[in-house]
GULUM-794992 format. One record per residue (C-alpha): residue number from 1; x, y, z. Coordinates in nm, 2 decimals. Layout:
BEGIN
@pos: NUM, px: X, py: Y, pz: Z
...
END
This chain:
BEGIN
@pos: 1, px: 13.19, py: -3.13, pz: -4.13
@pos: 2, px: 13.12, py: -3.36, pz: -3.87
@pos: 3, px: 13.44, py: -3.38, pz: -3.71
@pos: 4, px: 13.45, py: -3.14, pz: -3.43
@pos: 5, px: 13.85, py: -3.13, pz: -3.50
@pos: 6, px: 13.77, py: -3.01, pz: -3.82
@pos: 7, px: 13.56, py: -2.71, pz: -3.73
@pos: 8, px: 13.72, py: -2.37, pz: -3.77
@pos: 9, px: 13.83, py: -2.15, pz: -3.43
@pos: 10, px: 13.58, py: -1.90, pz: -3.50
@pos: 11, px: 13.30, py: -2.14, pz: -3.54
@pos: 12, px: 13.43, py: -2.31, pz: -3.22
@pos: 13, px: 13.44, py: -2.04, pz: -3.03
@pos: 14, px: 13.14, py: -1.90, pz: -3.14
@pos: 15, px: 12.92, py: -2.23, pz: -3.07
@pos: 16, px: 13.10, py: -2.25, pz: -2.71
@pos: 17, px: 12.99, py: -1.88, pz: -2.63
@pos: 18, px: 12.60, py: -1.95, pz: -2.77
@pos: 19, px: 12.65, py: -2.27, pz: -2.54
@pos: 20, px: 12.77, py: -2.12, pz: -2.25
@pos: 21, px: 12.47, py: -1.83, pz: -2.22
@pos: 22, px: 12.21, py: -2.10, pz: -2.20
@pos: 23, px: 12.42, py: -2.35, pz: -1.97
@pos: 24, px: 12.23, py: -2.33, pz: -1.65
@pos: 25, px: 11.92, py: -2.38, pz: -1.86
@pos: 26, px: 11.99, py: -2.71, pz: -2.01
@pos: 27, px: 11.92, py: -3.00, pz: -1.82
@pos: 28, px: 12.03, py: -3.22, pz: -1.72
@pos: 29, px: 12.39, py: -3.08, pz: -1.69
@pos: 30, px: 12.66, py: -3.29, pz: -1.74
@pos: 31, px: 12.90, py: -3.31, pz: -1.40
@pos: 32, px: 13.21, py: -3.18, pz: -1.55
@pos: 33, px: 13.00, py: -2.88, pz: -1.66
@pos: 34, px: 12.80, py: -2.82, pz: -1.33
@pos: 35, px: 13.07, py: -2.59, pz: -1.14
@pos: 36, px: 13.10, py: -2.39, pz: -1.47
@pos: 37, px: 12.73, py: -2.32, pz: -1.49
@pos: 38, px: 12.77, py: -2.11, pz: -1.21
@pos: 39, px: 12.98, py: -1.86, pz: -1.37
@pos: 40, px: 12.87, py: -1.53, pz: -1.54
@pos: 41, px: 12.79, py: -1.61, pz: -1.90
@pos: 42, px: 13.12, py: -1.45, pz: -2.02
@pos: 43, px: 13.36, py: -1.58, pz: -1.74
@pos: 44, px: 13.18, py: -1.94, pz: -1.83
@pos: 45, px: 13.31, py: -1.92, pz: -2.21
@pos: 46, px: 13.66, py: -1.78, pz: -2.11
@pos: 47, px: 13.74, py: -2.03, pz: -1.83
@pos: 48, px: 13.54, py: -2.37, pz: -1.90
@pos: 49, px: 13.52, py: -2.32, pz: -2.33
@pos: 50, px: 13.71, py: -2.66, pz: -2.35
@pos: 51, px: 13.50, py: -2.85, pz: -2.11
@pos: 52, px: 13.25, py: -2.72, pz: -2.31
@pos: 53, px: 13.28, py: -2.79, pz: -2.62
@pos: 54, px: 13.43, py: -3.15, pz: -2.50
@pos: 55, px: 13.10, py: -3.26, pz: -2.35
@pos: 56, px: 12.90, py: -3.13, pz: -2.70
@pos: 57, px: 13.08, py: -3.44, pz: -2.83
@pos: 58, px: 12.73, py: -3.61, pz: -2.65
@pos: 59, px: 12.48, py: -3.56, pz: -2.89
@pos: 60, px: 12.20, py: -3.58, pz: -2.59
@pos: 61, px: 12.36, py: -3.30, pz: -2.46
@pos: 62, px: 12.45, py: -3.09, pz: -2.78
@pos: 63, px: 12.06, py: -3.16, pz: -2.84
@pos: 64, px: 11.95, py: -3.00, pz: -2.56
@pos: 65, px: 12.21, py: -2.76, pz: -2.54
@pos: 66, px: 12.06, py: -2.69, pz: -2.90
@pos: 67, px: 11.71, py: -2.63, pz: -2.79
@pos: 68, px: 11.83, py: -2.34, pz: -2.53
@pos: 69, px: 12.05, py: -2.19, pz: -2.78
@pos: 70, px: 11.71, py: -2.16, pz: -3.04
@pos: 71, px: 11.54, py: -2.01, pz: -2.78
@pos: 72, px: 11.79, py: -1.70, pz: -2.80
@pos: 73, px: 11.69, py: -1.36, pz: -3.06
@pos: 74, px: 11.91, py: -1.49, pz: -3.38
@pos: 75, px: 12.13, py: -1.23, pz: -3.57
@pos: 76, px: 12.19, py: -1.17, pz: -3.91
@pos: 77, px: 12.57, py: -1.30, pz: -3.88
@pos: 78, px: 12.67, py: -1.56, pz: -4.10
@pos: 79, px: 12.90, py: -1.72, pz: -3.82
@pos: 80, px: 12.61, py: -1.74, pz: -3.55
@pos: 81, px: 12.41, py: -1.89, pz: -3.82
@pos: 82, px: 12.69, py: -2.17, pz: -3.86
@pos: 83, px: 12.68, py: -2.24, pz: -3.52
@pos: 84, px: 12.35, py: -2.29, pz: -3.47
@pos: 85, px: 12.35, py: -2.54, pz: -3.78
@pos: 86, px: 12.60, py: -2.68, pz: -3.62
@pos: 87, px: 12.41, py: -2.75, pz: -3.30
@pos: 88, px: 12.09, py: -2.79, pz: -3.43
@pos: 89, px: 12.23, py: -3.11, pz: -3.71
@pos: 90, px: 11.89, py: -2.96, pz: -3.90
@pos: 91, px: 11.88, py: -3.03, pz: -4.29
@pos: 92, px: 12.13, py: -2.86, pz: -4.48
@pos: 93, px: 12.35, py: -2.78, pz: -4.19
@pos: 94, px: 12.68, py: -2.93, pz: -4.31
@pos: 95, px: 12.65, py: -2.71, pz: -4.65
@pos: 96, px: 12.57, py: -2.39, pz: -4.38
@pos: 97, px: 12.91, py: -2.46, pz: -4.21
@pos: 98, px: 13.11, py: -2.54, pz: -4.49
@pos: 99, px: 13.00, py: -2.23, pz: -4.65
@pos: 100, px: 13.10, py: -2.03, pz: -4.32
@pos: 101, px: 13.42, py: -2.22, pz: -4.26
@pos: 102, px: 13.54, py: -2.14, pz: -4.65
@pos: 103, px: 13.46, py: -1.78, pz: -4.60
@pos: 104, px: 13.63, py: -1.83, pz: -4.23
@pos: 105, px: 13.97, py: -2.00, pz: -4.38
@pos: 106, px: 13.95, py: -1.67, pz: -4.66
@pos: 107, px: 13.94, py: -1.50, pz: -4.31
@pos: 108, px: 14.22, py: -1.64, pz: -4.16
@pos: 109, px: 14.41, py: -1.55, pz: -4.45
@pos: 110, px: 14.37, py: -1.15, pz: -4.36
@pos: 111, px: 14.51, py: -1.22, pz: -4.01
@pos: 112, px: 14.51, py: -1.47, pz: -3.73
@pos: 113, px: 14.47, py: -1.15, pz: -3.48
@pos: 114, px: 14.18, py: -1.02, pz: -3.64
@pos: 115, px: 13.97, py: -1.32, pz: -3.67
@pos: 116, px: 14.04, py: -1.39, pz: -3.28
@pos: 117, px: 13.99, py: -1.03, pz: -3.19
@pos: 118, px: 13.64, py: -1.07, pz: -3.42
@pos: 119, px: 13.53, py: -1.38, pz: -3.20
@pos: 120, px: 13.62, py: -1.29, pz: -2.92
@pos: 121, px: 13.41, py: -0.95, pz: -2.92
@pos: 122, px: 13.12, py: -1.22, pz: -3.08
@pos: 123, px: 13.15, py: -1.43, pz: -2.84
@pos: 124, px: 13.11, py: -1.15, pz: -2.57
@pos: 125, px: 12.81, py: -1.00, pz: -2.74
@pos: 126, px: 12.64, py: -1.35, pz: -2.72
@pos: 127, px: 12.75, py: -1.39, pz: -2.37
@pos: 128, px: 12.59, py: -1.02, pz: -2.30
@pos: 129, px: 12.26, py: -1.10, pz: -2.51
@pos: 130, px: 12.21, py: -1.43, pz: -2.28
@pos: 131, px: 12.27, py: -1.21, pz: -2.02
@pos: 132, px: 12.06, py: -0.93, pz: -2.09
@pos: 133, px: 11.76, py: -1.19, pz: -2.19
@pos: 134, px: 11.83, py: -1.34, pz: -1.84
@pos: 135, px: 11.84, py: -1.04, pz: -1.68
@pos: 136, px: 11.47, py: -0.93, pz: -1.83
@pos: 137, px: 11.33, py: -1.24, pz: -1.76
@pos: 138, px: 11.46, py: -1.23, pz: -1.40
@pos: 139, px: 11.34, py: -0.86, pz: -1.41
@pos: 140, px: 11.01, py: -0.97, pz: -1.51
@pos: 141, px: 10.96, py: -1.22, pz: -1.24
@pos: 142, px: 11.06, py: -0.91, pz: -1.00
@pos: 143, px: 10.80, py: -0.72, pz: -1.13
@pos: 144, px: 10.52, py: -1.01, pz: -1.11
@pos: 145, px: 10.59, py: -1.06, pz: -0.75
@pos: 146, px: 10.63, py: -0.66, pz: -0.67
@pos: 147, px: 10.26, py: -0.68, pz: -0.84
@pos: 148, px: 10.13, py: -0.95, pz: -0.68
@pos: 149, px: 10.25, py: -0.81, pz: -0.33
@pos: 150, px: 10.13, py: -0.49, pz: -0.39
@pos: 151, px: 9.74, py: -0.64, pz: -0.48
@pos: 152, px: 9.79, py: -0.82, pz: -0.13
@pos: 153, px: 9.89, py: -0.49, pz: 0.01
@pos: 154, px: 9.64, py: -0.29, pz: -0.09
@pos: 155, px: 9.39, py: -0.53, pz: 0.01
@pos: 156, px: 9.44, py: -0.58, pz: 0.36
@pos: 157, px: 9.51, py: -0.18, pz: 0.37
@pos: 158, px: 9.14, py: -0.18, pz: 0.24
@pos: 159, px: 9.04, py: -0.48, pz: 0.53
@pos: 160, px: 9.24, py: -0.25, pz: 0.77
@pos: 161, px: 9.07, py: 0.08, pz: 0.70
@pos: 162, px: 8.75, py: -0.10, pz: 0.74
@pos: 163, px: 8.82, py: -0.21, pz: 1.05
@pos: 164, px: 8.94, py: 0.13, pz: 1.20
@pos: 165, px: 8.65, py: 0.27, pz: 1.02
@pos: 166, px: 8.39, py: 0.01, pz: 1.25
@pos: 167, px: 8.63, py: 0.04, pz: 1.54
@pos: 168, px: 8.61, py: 0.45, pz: 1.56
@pos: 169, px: 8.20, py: 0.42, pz: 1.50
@pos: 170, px: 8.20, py: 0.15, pz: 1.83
@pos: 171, px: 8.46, py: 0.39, pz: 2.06
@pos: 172, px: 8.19, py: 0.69, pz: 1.92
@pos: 173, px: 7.88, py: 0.51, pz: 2.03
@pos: 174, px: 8.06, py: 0.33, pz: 2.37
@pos: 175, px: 8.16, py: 0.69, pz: 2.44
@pos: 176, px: 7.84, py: 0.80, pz: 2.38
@pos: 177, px: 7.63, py: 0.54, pz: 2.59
@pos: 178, px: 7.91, py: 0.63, pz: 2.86
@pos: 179, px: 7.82, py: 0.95, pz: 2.86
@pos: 180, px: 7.43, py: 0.87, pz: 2.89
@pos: 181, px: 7.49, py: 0.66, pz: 3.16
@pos: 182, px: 7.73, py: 0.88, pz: 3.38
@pos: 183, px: 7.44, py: 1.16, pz: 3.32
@pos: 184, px: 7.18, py: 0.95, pz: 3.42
@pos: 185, px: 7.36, py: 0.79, pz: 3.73
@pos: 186, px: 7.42, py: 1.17, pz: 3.85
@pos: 187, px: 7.10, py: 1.27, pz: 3.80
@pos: 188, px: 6.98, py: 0.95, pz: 4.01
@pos: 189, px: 7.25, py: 1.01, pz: 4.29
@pos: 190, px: 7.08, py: 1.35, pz: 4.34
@pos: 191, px: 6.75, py: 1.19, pz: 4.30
@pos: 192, px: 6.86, py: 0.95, pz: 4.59
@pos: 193, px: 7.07, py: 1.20, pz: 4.78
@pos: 194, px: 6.75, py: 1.43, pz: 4.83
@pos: 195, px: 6.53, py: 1.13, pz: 4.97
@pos: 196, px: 6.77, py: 1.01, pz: 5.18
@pos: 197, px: 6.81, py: 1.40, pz: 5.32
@pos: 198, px: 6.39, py: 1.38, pz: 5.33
@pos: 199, px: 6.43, py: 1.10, pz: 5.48
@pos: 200, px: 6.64, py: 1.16, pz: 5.74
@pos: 201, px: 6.47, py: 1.47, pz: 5.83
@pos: 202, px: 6.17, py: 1.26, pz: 5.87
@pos: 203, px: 6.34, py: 1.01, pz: 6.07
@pos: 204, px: 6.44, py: 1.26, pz: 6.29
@pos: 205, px: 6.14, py: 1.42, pz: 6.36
@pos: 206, px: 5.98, py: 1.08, pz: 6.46
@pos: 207, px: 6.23, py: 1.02, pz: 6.66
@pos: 208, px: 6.20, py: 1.32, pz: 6.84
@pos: 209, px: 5.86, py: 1.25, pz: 6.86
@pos: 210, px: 5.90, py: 0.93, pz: 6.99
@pos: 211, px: 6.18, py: 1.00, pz: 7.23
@pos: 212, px: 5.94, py: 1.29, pz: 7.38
@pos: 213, px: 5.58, py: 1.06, pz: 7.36
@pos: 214, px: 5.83, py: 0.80, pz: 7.54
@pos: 215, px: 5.95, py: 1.05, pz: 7.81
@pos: 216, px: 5.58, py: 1.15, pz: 7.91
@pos: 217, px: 5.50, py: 0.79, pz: 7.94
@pos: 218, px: 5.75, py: 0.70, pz: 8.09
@pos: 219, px: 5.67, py: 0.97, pz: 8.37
@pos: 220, px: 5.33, py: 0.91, pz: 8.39
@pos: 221, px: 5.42, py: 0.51, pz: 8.42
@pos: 222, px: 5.64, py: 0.59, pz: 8.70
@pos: 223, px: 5.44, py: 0.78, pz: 8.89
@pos: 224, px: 5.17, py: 0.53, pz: 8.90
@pos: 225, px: 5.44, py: 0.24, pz: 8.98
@pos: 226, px: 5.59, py: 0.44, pz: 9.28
@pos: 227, px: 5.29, py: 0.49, pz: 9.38
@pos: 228, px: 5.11, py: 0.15, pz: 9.38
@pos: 229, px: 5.46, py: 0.03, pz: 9.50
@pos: 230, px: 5.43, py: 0.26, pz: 9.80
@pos: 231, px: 5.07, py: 0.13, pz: 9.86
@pos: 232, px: 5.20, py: -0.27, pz: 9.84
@pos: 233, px: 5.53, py: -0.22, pz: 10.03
@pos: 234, px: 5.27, py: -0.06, pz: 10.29
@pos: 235, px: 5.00, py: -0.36, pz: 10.31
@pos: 236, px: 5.28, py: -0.62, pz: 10.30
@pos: 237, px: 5.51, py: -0.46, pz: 10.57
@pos: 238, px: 5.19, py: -0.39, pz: 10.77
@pos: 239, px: 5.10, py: -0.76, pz: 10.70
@pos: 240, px: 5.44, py: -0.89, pz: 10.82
@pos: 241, px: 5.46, py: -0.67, pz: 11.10
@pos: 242, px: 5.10, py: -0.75, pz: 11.24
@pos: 243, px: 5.21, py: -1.13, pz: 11.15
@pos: 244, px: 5.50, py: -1.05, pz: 11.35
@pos: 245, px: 5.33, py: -0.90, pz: 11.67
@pos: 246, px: 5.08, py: -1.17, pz: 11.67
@pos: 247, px: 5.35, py: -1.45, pz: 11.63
@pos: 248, px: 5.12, py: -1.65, pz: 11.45
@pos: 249, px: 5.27, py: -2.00, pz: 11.34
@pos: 250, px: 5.27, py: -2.11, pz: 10.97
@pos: 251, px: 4.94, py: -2.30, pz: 10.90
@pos: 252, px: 4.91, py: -2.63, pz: 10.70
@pos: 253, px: 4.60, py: -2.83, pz: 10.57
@pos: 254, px: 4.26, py: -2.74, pz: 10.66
@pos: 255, px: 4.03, py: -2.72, pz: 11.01
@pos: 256, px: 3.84, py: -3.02, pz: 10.89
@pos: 257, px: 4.16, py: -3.22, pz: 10.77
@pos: 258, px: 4.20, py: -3.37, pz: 11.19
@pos: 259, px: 3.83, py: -3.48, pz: 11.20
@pos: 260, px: 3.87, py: -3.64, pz: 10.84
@pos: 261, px: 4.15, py: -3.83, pz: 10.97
@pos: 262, px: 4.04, py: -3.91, pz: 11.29
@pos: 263, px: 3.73, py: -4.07, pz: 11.14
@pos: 264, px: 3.92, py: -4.28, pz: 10.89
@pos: 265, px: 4.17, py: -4.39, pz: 11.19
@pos: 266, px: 4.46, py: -4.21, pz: 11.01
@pos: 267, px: 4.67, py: -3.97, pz: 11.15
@pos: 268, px: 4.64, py: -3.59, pz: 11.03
@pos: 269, px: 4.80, py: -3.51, pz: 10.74
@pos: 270, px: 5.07, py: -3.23, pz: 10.70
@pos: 271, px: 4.86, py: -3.06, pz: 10.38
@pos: 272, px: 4.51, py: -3.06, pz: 10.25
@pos: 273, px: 4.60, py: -3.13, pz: 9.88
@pos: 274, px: 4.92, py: -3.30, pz: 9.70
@pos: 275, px: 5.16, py: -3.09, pz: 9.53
@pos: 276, px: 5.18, py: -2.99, pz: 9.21
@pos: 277, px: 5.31, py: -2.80, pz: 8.91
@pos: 278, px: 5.03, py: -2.54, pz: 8.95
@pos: 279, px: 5.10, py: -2.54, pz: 9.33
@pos: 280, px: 5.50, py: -2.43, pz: 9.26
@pos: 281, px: 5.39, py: -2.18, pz: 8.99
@pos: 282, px: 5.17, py: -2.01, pz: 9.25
@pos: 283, px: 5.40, py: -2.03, pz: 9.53
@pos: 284, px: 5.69, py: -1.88, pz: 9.32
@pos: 285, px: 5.46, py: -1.60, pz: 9.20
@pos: 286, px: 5.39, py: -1.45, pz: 9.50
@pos: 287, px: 5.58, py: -1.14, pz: 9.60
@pos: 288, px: 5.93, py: -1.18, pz: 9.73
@pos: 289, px: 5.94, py: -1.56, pz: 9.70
@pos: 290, px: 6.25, py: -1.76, pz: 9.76
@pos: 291, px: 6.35, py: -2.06, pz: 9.62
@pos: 292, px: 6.56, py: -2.32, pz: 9.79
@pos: 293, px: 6.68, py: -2.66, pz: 9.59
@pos: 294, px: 6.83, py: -2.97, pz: 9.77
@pos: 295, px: 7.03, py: -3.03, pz: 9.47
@pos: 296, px: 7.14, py: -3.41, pz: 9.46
@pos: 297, px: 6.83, py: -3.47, pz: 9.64
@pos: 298, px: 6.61, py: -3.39, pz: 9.32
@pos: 299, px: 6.91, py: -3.46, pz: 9.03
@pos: 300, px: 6.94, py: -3.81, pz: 9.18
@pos: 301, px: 6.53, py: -3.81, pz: 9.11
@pos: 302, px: 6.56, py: -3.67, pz: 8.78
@pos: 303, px: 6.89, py: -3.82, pz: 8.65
@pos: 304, px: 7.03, py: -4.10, pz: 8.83
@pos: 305, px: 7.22, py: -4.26, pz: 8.61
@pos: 306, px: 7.41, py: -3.92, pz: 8.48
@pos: 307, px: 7.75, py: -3.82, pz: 8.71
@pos: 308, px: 7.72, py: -3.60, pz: 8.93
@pos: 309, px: 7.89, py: -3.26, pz: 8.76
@pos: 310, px: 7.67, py: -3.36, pz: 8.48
@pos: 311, px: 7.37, py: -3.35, pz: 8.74
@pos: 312, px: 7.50, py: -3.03, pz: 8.85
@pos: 313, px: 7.52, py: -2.82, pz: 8.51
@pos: 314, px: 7.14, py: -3.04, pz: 8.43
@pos: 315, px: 6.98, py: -2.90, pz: 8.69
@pos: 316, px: 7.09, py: -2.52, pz: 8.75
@pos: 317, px: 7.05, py: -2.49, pz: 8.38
@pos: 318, px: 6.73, py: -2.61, pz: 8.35
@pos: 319, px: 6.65, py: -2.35, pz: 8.67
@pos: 320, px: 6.75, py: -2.05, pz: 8.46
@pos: 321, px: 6.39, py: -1.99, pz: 8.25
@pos: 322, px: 6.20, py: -2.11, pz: 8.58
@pos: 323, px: 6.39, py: -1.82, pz: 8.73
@pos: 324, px: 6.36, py: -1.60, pz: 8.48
@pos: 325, px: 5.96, py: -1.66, pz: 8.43
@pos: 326, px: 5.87, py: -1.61, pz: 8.80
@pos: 327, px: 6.15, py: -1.36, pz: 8.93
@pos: 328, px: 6.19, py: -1.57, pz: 9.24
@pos: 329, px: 6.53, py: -1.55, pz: 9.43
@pos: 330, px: 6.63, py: -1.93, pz: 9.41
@pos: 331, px: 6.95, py: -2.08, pz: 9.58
@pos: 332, px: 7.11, py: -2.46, pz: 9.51
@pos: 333, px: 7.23, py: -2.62, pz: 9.77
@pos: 334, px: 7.48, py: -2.92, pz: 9.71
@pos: 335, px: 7.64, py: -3.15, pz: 9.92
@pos: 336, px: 7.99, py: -3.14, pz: 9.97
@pos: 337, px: 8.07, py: -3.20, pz: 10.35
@pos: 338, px: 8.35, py: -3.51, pz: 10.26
@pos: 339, px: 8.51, py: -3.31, pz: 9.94
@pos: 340, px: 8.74, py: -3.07, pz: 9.98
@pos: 341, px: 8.72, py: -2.91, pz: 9.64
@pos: 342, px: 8.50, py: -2.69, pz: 9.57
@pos: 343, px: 8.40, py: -2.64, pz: 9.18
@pos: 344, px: 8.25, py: -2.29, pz: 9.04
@pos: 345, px: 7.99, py: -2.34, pz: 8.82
@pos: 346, px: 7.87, py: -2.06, pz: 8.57
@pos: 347, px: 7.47, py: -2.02, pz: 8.69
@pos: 348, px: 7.19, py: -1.84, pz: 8.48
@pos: 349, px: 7.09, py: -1.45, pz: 8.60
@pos: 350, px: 6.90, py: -1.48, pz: 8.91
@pos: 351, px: 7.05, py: -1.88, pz: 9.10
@pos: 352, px: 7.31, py: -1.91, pz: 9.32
@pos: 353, px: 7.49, py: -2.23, pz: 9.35
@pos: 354, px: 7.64, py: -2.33, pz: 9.72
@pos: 355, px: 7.80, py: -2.60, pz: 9.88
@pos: 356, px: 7.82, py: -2.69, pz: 10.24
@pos: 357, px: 8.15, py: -2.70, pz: 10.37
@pos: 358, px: 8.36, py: -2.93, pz: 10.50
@pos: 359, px: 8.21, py: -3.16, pz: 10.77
@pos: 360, px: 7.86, py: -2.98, pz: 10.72
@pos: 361, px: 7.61, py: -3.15, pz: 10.49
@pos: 362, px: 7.33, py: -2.96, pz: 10.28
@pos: 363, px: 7.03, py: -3.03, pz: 10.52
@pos: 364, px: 7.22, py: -2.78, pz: 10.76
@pos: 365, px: 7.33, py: -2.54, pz: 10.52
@pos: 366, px: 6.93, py: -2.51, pz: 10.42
@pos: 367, px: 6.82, py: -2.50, pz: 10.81
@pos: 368, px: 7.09, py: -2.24, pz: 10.81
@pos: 369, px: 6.90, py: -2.04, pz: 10.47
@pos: 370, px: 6.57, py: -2.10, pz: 10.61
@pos: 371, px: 6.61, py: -1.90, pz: 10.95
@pos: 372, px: 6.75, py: -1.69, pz: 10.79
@pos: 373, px: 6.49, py: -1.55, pz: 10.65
@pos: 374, px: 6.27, py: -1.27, pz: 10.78
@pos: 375, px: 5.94, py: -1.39, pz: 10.92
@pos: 376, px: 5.66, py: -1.39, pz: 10.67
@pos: 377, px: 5.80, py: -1.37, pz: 10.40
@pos: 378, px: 5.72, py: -1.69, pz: 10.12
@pos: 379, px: 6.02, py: -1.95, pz: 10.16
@pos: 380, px: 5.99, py: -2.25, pz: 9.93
@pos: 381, px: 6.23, py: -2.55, pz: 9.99
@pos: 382, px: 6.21, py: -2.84, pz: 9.74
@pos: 383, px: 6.28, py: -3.20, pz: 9.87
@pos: 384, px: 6.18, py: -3.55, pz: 9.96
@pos: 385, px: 6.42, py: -3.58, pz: 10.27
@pos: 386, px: 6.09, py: -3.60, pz: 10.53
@pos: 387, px: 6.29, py: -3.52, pz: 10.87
@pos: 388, px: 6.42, py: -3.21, pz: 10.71
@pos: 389, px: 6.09, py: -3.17, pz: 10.53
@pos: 390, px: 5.95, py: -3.15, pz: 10.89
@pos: 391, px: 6.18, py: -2.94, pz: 11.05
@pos: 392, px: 6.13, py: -2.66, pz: 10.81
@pos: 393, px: 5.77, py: -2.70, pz: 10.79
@pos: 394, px: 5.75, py: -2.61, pz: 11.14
@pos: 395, px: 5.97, py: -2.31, pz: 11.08
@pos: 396, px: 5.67, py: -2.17, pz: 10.85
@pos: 397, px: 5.84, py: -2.21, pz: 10.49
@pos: 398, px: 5.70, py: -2.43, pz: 10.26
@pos: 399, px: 5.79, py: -2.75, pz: 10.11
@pos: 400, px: 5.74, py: -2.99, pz: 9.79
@pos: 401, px: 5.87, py: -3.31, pz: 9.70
@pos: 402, px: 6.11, py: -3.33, pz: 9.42
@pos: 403, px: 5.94, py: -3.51, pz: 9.15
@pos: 404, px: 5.72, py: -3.13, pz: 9.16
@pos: 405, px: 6.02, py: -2.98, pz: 9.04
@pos: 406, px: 6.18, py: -3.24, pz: 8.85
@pos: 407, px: 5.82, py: -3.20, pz: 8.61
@pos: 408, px: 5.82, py: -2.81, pz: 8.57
@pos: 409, px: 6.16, py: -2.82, pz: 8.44
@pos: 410, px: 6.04, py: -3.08, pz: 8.18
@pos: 411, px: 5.75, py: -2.93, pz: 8.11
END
């Protein structure tokens, strides 16, 4: 029975349903069939059993159709026997359905309704065994991944409690090293609070002691410094007032230094001995000494190529350690009698700058500072200008040439 025209309804029907459970397993599937296969196995025999059973007319596809349908539990049914003879084409098949579609036209015989009835509940009880063997296998896939998660599960649940295991023994040993070193950092602020109290306790008693060792010295220090101060303020005001009585004119050079000249054919000179550093050192360290500077007269000496302002800040900068060594009241005199501007000039502790006004030049304003002064007392005038260098030598105040100066400032 070869021709598929020829093959009884119930056989039909019966190789469609066995057909139609394994459909999305055989492959590949034929296109007309494709839309079908997704149906549920008994929707798949009700609605596409003719396109079914028209594309088992390819024997490629009955085969494989054939090899799906074997893998299915087989019943003792003589019809599901035919049919899978029927797809199979194994030896002896043809006999097999023959046999089955003789007993199926005796069948027929008892009733058309019955025999449809019949396989139509066969054809559903394939359709549910296919689906019931999909189900489990589907069901068994479930279960292998469910397992398979689960070992994964429980292993990073064991990696997890590990951790929290180590993590809770660090936070109990950082807690515990925290609480060492807080004890040990109060016990060393008490340490350190106590020495510094010692200390300061100390401290102040030294001080006290020192503040009280400093007051008696002091007292004793000032009473011999008022007194010696007394005794020199006494000699020298008994000095200059004697001076003054007597009236006695400033002396320069020696007795001898006429009769020295005299026999060389020279006249006498103004001072035994040329001036010198040591000579301005001495003279500004006497008591009370004043110091007066012709200012351009010794920056034009020391730096004539420099402007004047430049001169200026040079040299009553350079005056401030001389000043400041020696104690000696110095003064700066610069010449400004054709300017009428008159620049102020920051000056170190203890020098005055001035300049001569308007229409007066500096050799005046120095004449001026020179009689000024009381009789006696040392007056030091720094020049090289000779006819004011003679006027004030005759006035009793003494006086050096620049280049003196000029080489204790560079000294």
């Amino acid at each position: 029975m070869t021709d598929a025209a020829a093959v009884p309804e119930r056989l039909r029907l019966r190789v469609v349903a066995l057909v139609s459970a394994v459909l999305p397993s055989v492959a590949p599937v034929p296109a007309p069939l494709r839309k079908v296969a997704a149906f549920a196995p008994a929707r798949r025999a009700r609605l596409g059993g003719t396109l079914i059973w028209d594309a088992l007319a390819d024997d490629v596809f009955r085969g494989h159709a054939a090899v799906q349908v074997a893998a299915i539990p087989a019943t003792d049914d003589p019809l599901d026997d035919a049919a899978r003879a029927w797809l199979s084409r194994e030896d002896g098949w043809e006999a097999r359905v023959d046999a089955v579609a003789e007993t199926l036209a005796t069948d027929d015989a008892r009733g058309e309704e019955g025999r449809a009835e019949l396989a139509r509940l066969s054809a559903q009880v394939a359709a549910v065994q296919a689906e019931l063997a999909a189900v489990r296998a589907d069901h068994r896939q479930e279960l292998d991944r469910a397992a398979a998660d689960h070992k994964v599960l429980r292993q990073r649940l064991g990696e997890a409690r590990s951790s929290l295991r180590t993590a809770e023994a660090e936070r109990d040993a950082a807690l515990t090293a925290r609480d060492q070193a807080v004890t040990a950092a109060e016990t060393a602020t008490r340490t350190a609070e106590a020495d510094v109290r010692r200390l300061r306790a100390q401290l102040d008693e030294a001080e006290a002691g020192l503040a009280a060792q400093r007051r008696d010295t002091r007292s004793d220090r000032d009473a011999a410094t008022v007194r010696a101060r007394l005794l020199l303020d006494a000699v020298v005001d008994a000095a200059t007032g004697l001076r003054r009585e007597l009236g006695l004119p400033a002396v320069d050079g020696a007795p001898g230094d006429a009769v020295e000249a005299g026999l060389a054919g020279a006249a006498a000179p103004l001072t035994s001995a040329p001036a010198t550093q040591a000579t301005l050192d001495q003279l500004l360290a006497l008591p009370h000494a004043r110091l007066i500077v012709d200012g351009y007269n010794v920056t034009k000496a020391a730096w004539p190529t420099a402007s004047l302002e430049a001169q200026r800040s040079r040299l009553v900068a350079a005056l401030g350690p001389v000043v400041a060594r020696s104690g000696a009241e110095t003064t700066v005199v610069f010449d400004a009698a054709e300017s009428t501007a008159r620049t102020v000039m920051p000056a170190p502790r203890g020098v005055r700058v001035v300049f001569s006004p308007a229409g007066v030049i500096a050799d005046d304003v120095i004449r001026q500072l020179v009689a000024a002064e009381p009789g006696g007392r040392v007056v030091v005038v720094v020049t090289t200008d000779h006819a004011l260098a003679s006027d004030l030598r005759s006035s009793g105040c003494k006086v050096l040439p620049a280049h003196v100066l000029v080489s204790l400032l560079s000294r």
